[in-house]
FILUM-675292 format. One record per residue (C-alpha): residue in three letters; x, y, z. Coordinates in steps of 0.05 Angstrom, whole numbers, padded with zeros to 5 digits, always signed. Layout:
alaXYZ ...
***
This chain:
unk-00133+00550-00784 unk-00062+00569-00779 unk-00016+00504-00798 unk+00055+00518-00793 unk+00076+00457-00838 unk+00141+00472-00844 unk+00148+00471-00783 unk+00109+00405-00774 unk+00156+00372-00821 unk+00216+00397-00785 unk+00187+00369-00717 unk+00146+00312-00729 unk+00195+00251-00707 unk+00216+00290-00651 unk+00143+00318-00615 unk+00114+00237-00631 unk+00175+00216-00583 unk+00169+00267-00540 unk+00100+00251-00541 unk+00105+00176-00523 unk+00154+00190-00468 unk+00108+00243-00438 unk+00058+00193-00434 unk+00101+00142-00398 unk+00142+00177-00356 unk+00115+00235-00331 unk+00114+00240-00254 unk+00046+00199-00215 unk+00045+00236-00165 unk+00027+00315-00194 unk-00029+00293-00247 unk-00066+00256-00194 unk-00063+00317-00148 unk-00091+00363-00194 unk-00155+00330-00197 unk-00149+00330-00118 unk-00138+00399-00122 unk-00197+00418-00164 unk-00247+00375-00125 unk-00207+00420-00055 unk-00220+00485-00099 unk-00301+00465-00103 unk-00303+00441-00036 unk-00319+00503-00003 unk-00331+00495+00072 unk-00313+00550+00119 unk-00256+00591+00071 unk-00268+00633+00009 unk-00233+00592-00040 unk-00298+00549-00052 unk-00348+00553-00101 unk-00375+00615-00066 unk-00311+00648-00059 unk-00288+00642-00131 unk-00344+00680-00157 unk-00349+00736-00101 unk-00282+00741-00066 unk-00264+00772-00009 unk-00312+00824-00024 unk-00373+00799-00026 unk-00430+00819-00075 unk-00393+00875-00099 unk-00343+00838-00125 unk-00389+00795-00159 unk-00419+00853-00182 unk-00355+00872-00210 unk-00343+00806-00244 unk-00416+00804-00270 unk-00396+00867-00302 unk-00330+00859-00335 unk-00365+00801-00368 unk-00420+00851-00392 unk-00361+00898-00415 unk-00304+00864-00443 unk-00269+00794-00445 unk-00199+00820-00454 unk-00224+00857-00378 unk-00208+00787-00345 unk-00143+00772-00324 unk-00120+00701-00316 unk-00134+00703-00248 unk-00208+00718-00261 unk-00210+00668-00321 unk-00194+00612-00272 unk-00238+00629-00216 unk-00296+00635-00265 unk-00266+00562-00295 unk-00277+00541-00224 unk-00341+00565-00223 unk-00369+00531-00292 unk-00320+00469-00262 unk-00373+00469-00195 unk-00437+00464-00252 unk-00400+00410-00286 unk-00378+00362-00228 unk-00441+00384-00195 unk-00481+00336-00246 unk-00428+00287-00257 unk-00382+00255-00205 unk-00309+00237-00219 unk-00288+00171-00241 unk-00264+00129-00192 unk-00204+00098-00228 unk-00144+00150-00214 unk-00092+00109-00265 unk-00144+00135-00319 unk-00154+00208-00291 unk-00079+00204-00291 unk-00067+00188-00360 unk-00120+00234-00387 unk-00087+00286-00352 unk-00009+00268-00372 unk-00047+00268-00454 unk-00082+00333-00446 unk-00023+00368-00409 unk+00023+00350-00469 unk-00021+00374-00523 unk-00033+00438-00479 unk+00043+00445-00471 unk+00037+00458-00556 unk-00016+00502-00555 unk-00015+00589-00549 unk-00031+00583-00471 unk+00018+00527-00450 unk+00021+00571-00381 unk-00051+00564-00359 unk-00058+00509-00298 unk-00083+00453-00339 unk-00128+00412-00306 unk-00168+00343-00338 unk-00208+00316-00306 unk-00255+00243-00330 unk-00332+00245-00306 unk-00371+00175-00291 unk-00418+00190-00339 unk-00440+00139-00398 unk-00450+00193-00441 unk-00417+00217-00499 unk-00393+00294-00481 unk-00331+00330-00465 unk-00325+00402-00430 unk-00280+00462-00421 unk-00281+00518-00377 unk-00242+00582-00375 unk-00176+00581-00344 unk-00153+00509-00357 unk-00208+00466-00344 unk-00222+00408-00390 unk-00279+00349-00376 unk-00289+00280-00416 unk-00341+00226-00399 unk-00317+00157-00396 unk-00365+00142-00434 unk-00331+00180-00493 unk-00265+00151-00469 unk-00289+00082-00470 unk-00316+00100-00554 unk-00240+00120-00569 unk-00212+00070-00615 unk-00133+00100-00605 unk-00100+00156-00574 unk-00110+00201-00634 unk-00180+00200-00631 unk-00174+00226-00553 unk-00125+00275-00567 unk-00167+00302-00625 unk-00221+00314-00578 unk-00184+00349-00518 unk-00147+00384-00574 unk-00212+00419-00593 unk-00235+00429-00516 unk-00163+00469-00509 unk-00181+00507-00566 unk-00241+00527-00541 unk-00202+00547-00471 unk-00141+00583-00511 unk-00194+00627-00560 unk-00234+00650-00497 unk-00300+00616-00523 unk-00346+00602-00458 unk-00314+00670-00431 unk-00344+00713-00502 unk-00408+00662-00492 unk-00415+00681-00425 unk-00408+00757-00450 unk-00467+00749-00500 unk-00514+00717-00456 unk-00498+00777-00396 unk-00507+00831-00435 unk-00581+00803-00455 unk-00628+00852-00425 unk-00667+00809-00382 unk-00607+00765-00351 unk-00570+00826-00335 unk-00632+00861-00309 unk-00644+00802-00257 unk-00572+00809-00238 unk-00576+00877-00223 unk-00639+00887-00187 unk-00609+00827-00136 unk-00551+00866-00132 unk-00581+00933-00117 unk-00632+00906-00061 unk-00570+00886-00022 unk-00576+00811-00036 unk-00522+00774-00007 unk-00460+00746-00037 unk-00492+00677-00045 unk-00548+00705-00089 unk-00498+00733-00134 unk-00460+00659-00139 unk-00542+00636-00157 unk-00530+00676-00218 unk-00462+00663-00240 unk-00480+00585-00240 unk-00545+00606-00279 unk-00506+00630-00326 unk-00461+00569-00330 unk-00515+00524-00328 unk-00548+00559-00388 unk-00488+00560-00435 unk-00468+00482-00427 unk-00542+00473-00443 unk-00543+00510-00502 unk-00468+00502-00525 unk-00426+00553-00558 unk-00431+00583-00632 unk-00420+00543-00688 unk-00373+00592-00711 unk-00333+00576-00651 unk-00340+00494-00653 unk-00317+00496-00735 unk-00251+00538-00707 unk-00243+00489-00645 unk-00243+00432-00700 unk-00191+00476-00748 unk-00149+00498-00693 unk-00149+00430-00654 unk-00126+00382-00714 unk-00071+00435-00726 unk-00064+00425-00653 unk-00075+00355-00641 unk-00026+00342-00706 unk+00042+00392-00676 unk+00035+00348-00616 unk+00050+00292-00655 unk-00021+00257-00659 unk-00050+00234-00729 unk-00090+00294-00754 unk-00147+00245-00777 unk-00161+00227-00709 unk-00218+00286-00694 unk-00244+00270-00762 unk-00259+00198-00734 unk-00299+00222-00676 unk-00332+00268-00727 unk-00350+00204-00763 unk-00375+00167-00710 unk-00420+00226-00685 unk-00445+00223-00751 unk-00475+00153-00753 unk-00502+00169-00677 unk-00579+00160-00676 unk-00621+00221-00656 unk-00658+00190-00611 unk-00599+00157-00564 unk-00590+00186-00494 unk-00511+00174-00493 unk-00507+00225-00551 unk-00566+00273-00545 unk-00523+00325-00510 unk-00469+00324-00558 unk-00509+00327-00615 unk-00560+00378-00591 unk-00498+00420-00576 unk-00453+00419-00637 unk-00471+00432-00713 unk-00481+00370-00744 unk-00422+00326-00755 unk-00427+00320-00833 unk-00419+00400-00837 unk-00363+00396-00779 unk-00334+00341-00835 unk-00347+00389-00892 unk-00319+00441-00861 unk-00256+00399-00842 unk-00249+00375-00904 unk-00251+00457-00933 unk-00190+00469-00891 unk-00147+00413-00889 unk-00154+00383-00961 unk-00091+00341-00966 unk-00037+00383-00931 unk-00030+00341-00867 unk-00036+00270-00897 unk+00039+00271-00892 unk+00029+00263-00821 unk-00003+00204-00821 unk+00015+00131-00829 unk+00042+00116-00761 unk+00013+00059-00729 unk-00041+00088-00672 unk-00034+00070-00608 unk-00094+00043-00567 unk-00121+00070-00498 unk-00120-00006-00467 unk-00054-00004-00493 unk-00036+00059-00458 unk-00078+00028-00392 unk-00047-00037-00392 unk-00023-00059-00325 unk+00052-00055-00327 unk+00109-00048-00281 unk+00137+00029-00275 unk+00199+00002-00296 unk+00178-00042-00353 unk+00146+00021-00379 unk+00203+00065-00378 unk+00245+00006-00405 unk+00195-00012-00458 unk+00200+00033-00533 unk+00132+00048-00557 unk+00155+00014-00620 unk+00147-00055-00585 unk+00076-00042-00567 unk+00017-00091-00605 unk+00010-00046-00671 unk-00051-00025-00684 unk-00078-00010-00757 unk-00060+00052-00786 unk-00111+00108-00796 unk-00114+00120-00868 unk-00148+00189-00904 unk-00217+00179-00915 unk-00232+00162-00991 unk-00249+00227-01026 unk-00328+00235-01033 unk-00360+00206-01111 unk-00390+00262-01142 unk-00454+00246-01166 unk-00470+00246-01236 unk-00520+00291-01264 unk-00580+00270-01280 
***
């Protein structure tokens, strides 16, 4: 995990203002179009820039062909133009399950948080889109290209902000490092996947049969989840992440927590646990890497998501410092673990 503390000490005042304005002021209009924009992407109907289209272009089955096979070859193969159409295409999977939420001030805000933290991050150029799913559940998503998903039911488990930005910190990660895209990779060069591919493609199937595939892929690789390696360096990466926006670095280990007094056996959590290495080793792991270097970013009084939500007048939140806001307790470090005594 690279943590440029120096840095982070130079900065810290500054990006948690920046931060609180971003989230205040930032323009309505733009954040609620993007999720417009993805849902017009999906839509498909009579043009090629639907689901179909993103995956085989204007060239049919050979160019998914030729997509099906830079994946096989090489990651760094993809240009950013590729990356987002296959985002769009793992986006179709996702919202295919899941419909959007309904409330547009929250799909607003989400977006207006993760667009900040994204701004700080190695790809602050990518079109960033978030995007909250009606879904109980406890989950949250990321495609290639920009893409980033949260259930309101893991919004509505947040206790502050920090906790929510620690989690779409570790989705951006996940987007920046090229995870799903080297997943994706791995699974297409498996002899029996790429096998099926082929022989479809060499009978002449049509383009459709080649967009079958692609979402079998997709489909197979949110069911599955990515490599631990790559969810203990989305956890590393996104606290150092999470923390140069100006977020409390502790707020990921939180969520961490909370997955790890989840039972088994409850729906809202099965995916996410049956996904992820189990939270106590994500927590060990943390706890490996960060030891005590960023507890001299914390302290700052949290702010909540109701108080983010709360129904007030554009003006009187542009007028209003943060500062004023109902504090909330401040996230401490969690008490260093007892040894236990030998027997």
């Amino acid at each position: 995990m690279r943590l440029p503390l120096t840095r982070l000490a130079r900065t810290r005042l500054v990006a948690t203002a920046c931060a609180a304005l971003a989230l205040t002021l930032l323009p309505i209009q733009g954040h609620s179009q993007n999720v417009m924009n993805l849902l017009n992407s999906l839509g498909g109907g009579g043009n090629s820039g639907g689901i179909l289209g993103a995956v085989t272009g204007s060239g049919g089955a050979a160019q998914g062909d030729d997509l099906i096979g830079m994946l096989s070859r090489s990651v760094d193969s993809i240009d950013e133009t590729r990356e987002a159409q296959i985002g769009r295409q793992l986006a179709a999977v996702l919202l295919g399950s899941k419909p959007l939420h309904p409330d547009m001030a929250l799909q607003r805000y989400v977006n207006q948080l993760g667009r900040w933290i994204s701004l700080q991050s190695e790809r602050p150029n990518l079109p960033w889109t978030f995007v909250v799913l009606d879904d109980p559940g406890y989950n949250a998503f990321a495609a290639p290209g920009g893409y980033v998903f949260v259930t309101k039911g893991l919004i509505d488990r947040c206790a502050d902000e920090a906790e929510l930005a620690g989690i779409l910190a570790h989705e951006i990660i996940h987007v920046t490092a090229k995870h799903h895209l080297h997943a994706m990779r791995t699974t297409a060069q498996s002899g029996l996947l790429t096998q099926l591919v082929a022989s479809q493609i060499k009978t002449n199937a049509v383009g459709n049969m080649v967009a079958s595939q692609f979402l079998a892929l997709g489909r197979n690789l949110y069911a599955r989840g990515l490599d631990q390696t790559d969810e203990y360096d989305a956890d590393r990466s996104g606290v150092a992440l999470a923390t140069r926006a100006g977020f409390d670095p502790y707020g990921l280990v939180a969520v961490l927590q909370q997955l790890r007094t989840a039972a088994a056996d409850n729906p809202l959590f099965t995916l996410a646990l049956a996904t992820h290495p189990p939270a106590q080793i994500r927590l060990d792991q943390l706890e490996l890497a960060m030891g005590k270097n960023l507890d001299g970013f914390t302290g700052a009084a949290p702010v909540t998501l109701i108080q983010r939500l709360s129904t007030r007048a554009p003006a009187e939140a542009a007028a209003a410092p943060a500062a004023k806001a109902p504090a909330a307790p401040a996230r401490k470090p969690p008490p260093p673990k007892k040894k236990e005594k030998a027997s």
